[in-house]
N, C-alpha and C positions, 0 to 999 in steps of 0.2 A: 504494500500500500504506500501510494505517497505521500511526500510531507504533507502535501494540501488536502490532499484526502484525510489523514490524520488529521488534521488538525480541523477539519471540521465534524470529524465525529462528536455527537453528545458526551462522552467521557471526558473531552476536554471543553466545556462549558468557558463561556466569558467569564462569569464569576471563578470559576478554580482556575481558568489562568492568569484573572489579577491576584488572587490571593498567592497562587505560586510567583509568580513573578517578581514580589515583594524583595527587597534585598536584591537583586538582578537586574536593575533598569537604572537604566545612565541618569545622574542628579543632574547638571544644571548649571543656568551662572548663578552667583551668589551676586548680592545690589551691588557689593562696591567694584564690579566685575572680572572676579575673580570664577574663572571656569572650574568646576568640578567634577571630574571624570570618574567613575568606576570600573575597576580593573579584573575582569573575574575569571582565579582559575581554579583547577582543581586540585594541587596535590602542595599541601604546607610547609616540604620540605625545601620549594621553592619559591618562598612568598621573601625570602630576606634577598633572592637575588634579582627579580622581578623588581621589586620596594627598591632596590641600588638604582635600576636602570631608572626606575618612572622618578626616583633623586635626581639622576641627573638630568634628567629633559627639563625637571622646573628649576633645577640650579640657573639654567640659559633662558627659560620661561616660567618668570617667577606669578604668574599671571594664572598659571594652571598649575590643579592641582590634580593628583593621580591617585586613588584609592584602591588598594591592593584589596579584594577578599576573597579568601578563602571557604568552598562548600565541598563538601563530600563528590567521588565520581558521580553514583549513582543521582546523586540528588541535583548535582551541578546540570545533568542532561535532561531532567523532568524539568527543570527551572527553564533552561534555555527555549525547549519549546514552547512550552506555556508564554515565556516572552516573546517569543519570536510571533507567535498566535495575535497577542494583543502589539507588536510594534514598540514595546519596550525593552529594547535589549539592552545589556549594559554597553556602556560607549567601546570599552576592549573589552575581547574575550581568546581566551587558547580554542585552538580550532583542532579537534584529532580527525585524520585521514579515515575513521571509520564513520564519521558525519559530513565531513564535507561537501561532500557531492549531494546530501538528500538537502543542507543548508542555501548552499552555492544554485543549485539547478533549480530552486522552487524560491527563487529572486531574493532569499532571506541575505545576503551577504554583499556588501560592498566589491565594487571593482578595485582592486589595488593593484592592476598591473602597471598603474602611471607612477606608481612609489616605492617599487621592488628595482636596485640596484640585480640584474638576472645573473649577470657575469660571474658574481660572486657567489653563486648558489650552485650547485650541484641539480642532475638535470630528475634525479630522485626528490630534492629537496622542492623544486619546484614544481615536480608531480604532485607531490605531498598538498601541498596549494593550492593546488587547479582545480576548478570543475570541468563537465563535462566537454564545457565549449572551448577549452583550454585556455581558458580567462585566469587570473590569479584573483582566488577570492581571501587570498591573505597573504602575511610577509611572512616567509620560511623562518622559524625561531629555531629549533634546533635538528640533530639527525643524531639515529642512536647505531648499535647494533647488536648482535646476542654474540654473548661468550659464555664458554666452560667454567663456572668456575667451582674448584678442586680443593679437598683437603689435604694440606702435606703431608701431617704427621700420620692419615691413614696410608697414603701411598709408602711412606717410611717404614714403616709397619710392614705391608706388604713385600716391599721390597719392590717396587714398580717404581721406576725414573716418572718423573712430571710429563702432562701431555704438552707438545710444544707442535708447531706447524708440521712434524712429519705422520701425526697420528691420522689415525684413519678408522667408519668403524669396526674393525677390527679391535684396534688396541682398546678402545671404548669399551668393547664385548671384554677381551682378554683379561683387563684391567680391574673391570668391575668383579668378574669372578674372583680375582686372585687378592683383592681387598677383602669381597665376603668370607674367602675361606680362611682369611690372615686375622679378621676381626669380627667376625659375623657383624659387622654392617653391611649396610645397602649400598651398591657401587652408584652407577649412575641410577639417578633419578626419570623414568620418561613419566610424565604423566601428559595426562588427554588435551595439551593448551596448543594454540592453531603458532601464533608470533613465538613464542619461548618453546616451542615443541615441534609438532612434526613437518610446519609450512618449511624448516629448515632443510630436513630431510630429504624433502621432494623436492627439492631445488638442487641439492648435489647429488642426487641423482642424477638430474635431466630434467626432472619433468616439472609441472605447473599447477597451481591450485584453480587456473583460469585462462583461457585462452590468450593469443597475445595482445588480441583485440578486448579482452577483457568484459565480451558478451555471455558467455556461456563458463561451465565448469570445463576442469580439464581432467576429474579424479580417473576416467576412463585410460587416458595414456597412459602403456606401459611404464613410462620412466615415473612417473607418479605413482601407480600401484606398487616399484618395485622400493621407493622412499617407506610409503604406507604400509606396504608390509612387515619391513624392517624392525620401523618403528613400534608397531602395534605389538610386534611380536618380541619385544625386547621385554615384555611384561611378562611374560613365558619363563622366565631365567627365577632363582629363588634370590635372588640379588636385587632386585625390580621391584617395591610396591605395586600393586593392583590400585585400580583408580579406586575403589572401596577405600583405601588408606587415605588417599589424596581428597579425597570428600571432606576430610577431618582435618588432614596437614598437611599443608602445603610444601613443595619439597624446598621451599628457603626456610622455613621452619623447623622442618628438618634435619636439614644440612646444621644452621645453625646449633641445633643442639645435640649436633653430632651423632645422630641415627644416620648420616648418609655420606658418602663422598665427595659424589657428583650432581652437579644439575647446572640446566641453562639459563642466563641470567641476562638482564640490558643493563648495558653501561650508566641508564638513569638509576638505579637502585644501588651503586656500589657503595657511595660515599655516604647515604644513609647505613647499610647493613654496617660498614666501618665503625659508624659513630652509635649505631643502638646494641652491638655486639663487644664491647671492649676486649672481653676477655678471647674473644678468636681473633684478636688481629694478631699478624702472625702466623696462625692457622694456616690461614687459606690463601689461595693465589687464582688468578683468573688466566685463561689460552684461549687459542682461537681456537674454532670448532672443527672437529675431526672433519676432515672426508670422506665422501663414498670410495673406495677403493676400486668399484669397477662402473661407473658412472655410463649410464645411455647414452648420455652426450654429454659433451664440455669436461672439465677438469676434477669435476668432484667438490668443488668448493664452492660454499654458498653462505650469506647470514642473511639472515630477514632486518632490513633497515627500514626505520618508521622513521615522524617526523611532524613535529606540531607546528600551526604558524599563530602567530596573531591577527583577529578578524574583528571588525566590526560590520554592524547593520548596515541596511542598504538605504536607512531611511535617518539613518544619526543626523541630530538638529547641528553637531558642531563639527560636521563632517570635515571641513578643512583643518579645524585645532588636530581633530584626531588621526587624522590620512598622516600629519606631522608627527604625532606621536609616534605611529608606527611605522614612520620612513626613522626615524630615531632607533626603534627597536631592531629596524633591520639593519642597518650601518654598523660599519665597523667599530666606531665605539660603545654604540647597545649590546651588540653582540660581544666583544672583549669582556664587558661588566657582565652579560651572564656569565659566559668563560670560564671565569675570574672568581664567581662564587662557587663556583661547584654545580652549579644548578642542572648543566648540561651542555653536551657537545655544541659548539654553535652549529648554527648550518651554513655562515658565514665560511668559505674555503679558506683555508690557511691558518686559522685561528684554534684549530683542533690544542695545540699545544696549551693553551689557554687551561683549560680543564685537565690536561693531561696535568699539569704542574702543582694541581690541587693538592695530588694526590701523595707528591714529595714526602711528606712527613709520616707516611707510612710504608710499611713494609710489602707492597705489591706493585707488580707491574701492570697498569692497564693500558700500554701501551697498543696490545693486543687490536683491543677494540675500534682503535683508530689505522692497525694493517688491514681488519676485516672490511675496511671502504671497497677498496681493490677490487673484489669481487662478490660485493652486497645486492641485494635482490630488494628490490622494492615492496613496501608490506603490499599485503594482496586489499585488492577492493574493486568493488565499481559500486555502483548508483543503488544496488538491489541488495548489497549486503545485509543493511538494515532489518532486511526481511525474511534472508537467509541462514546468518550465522547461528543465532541458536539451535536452528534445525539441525544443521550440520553438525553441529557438536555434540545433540543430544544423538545425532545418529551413528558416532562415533563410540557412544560410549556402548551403543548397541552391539557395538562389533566386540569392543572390549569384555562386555560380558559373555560374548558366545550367543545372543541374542539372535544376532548377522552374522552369516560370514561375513570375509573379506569382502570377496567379490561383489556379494548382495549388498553391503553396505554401500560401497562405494559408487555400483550405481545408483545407487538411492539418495546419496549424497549429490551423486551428478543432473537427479532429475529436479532434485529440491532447488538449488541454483539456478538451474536450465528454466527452471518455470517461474520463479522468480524473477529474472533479469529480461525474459519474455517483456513483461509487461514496460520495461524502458526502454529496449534496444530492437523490436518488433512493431 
C-alpha cells in the first residue's frame, strides 16, 4: 500500500495525527526574530555530535536556533507519518534508505539536489538519497558497513590465529567448531537479520536480494540460493544458536557476555559497545568479512553498506534558512564535526579518517570497516519494501524452523516481493 493510500486510511485519523505529531513539527520564528528549528533523530548516542554541528551553523548564524530531539526508532516513524499526514514535519529530520523512496515518491520530501556538493559523495551515498526519479530528497550524512567482530581470548583459547582478509567461509565454519570444542561457547553467531546477516552472504556469493533494476526479487538465482543456503544452514552446526535463542538474545548480547565468539556488526555501534562494555575492551577486535571461497561470480567479497541523509519537508515555511542548514550539514566542515565525534562514518569522501581516529584510545582496529568501501554493496530497497520486509522475514524464519524448505521458502519469499513491487513498477 502507499504512502497516500496509508495515510488516508481511518486508523490514521486527523485527530491521532495531530496528537502524534506533537513534539515533531518544526517551531517557528520567535518576535525578536530569532528562527527556531527542530532537529529530529532517532538514536541518542548521537545527539552530542548532531548538537556540535547545528553549534556550529549558529556560531556563523547567531539568528537560528537548532533543536536536537531525540525519540525512540519505532516511535520516531509513527511520528513522522502522522506529521507528514497533517504537513507538520519537523524542519530536519535523519532520513533511512528503508523510507525514503515511500517519503520522496509521494511529494512528502524536499528537493535538495540544488544543495548537495555530489562530487564529494560516493555514488552509494547518493543512492542512499535519491528517490525514484533520481532527484536527491536529502544530503548524504553518513555510510557504514558490517564487520566481524571476534573475541581474542576465545580464539586464544582455541588456538585459532584472528580472522584477517584471507578468511573465507570456511575458516568461519572451521573456526567456530574448534572455539566450541576448546570452550563450549558459541563460535559465530548467524541469526535471521536481512543488513547484519545473510543480505551479506548473497552478495559474495554472486547473487542479489533484487534485481538490478530493483523491480522484482532475485531469491530464485542460483548464486542467491547458494549464499541462502549456506547461511541458513550454519544453524545446523551445535556451535550456532537456533533463532528460538535469538528471540531472547540478541547475538551482541551475547557476545558481550561472553556466551559467543562471533557475530556481524556496523561500524555505527562500535564506539557505543566500547563505552557501555568497559570490562571487554581488550577483549575483542573487529575484521573484514570472510568470503565465499567458490563464489558464482565476482571475487567473493561483499559488505552491505547503508546510509542516512538529512531531509526536510517539501512544504517547510523556512525553506531557505533550512536548504542552509543542510548544505552546512553536508560540507566539509559538518561532516568533519560528525567525524570528529564519533557519531559516524561521514559520507563526505576522504574524511573517513575523521572517525577512524576516535577510536585511538582504544585497543582495536576499525580500520577494517573503512577497506570494506572497496567492494560494499548497496543496502537493498526499492519503493515496495515497506510492504515487503516483514513478510520476508517472517518467511525466513519458516525455513529456519523446518516449516519450509529451502527451496519452498525462497520462492515464496520471491512471490511476496514480486507482488508487492507489482503495484509500483507495473
Amino acid at each position: 500500500m502507499s504512502l497516500m493510500r496509508r495515510l488516508a486510511c481511518a486508523a490514521l485519523s486527523v485527530c491521532l495525527a495531530a496528537g502524534l505529531a506533537t513534539g515533531l513539527t518544526g517551531c517557528g520564528e520567535s518576535s525578536d526574530g530569532t528562527v527556531n528549528l527542530t532537529f529530529q533523530i532517532w538514536d541518542v548516542a548521537q545527539r552530542d555530535g548532531m548538537q556540535a554541528m547545528c553549534d556550529a551553523y549558529t556560531a556563523e548564524h547567531p539568528n537560528v536556533k537548532i533543536e536536537v530531539q531525540v525519540t525512540s526508532w519505532n516511535e520516531y516513524w509513527t511520528k513522522l507519518e502522522a506529521a507528514a499526514m497533517s504537513n507538520k514535519m519537523p524542519d530536519i529530520f535523519w532520513m533511512h534508505t528503508n523510507e525514503i523512496l515511500k517519503y520522496a515518491d509521494n511529494g512528502k520530501l524536499a528537493d535538495c539536489s540544488d544543495i548537495v556538493e555530489t562530487e564529494h559523495f560516493s555514488d552509494i551515498s547518493l543512492a542512499n538519497a535519491s528517490g525514484s526519479d533520481g532527484k536527491l530528497y536529502g544530503v548524504p550524512k553518513d555510510k557504514d558497513t558490517v564487520g566481524l567482530v571476534y573475541n581474542k581470548e576465545m580464539f586464544d583459547q582455541a588456538g585459532v590465529a584472528y580472522p584477517d582478509e584471507t578468511w573465507t567461509w570456511d575458516d568461519l565454519v572451521s573456526a567456530s567448531q574448534a572455539i566450541y570444542d576448546a570452550t563450549g561457547k558459541y563460535g559465530y553467531m548467524a541469526y535471521g537479520d536481512d543488513q547484519l546477516g545473510y543480505w551479506n552472504f548473497v552478495y559474495q556469493a554472486g547473487g542479489s536480494i533484487l534485481t538490478e533494476d530493483n523491480t522484482r526479487a532475485n531469491f530464485t538465482d542460483p548464486a542467491t540460493q547458494k549464499g541462502m543456503e549456506f547461511y541458513i544452514g550454519l544453524q545446523s552446526h551445535d556451535w550456532c544458536p537456533d533463532q528460538n535463542y535469538f528471540a531472547e538474545t540478541a547475538p551482541g548480547a551475547a557476545f558481550f557476555s561472553e556466551k559467543g565468539a562471533m557475530f556481524f556488526e556496523g561500524n555505527w555501534n562500535i564506539l557505543t559497545e566500547l563505552q557501555n562494555y568497559p570490562d571487554m575492551v581488550g577483549k575483542w577486535d573487529v575484521a573484514v568479512l570472510p568470503a565465499c571461497p567458490d563464489p558464482v561470480s565476482g571475487d567473493g567479497r561483499a559488505t552491505i553498506s547503508n546510509g542516512l541523509s538529512y531531509a526536510t519537508g517539501a512544504n517547510n515555511k523556512h525553506m531557505d534558512i533550512v536548504k542552509d542548514v543542510l548544505k552546512f550539514f553536508g560540507s566539509e566542515e559538518g561532516q568533519r564535526i560528525q567525524g570528529e565525534s564519533g557519531a559516524a562514518i561521514p559520507a563526505y569522501e576522504g574524511l573517513e579518517e575523521t572517525w577512524v581516529g576516535v577510536f585511538d584510545e582504544y585497543p582495536i582496529d576499525v580500520q577494517c570497516f573503512i577497506d570494506m568501501f572497496d567492494y560494499s554493496v548497496q543496502s537493498v530497497n526499492n519503493a515496495a519494501r515497506p510492504e515487503w520486509k516483514s513478510k520476508v522475514s517472517d518467511t525466513l524464519l519458516k525455513i529456519y524452523s523446518g516449516e519450509l524448505d529451502l527451496s519452498t521458502g525462497l520462492q515464496t519469499m520471491q512471490e511476496i516481493v514480486d507482488e508487492a513491487s507489482a503495484e509500483y513498477y507495473e
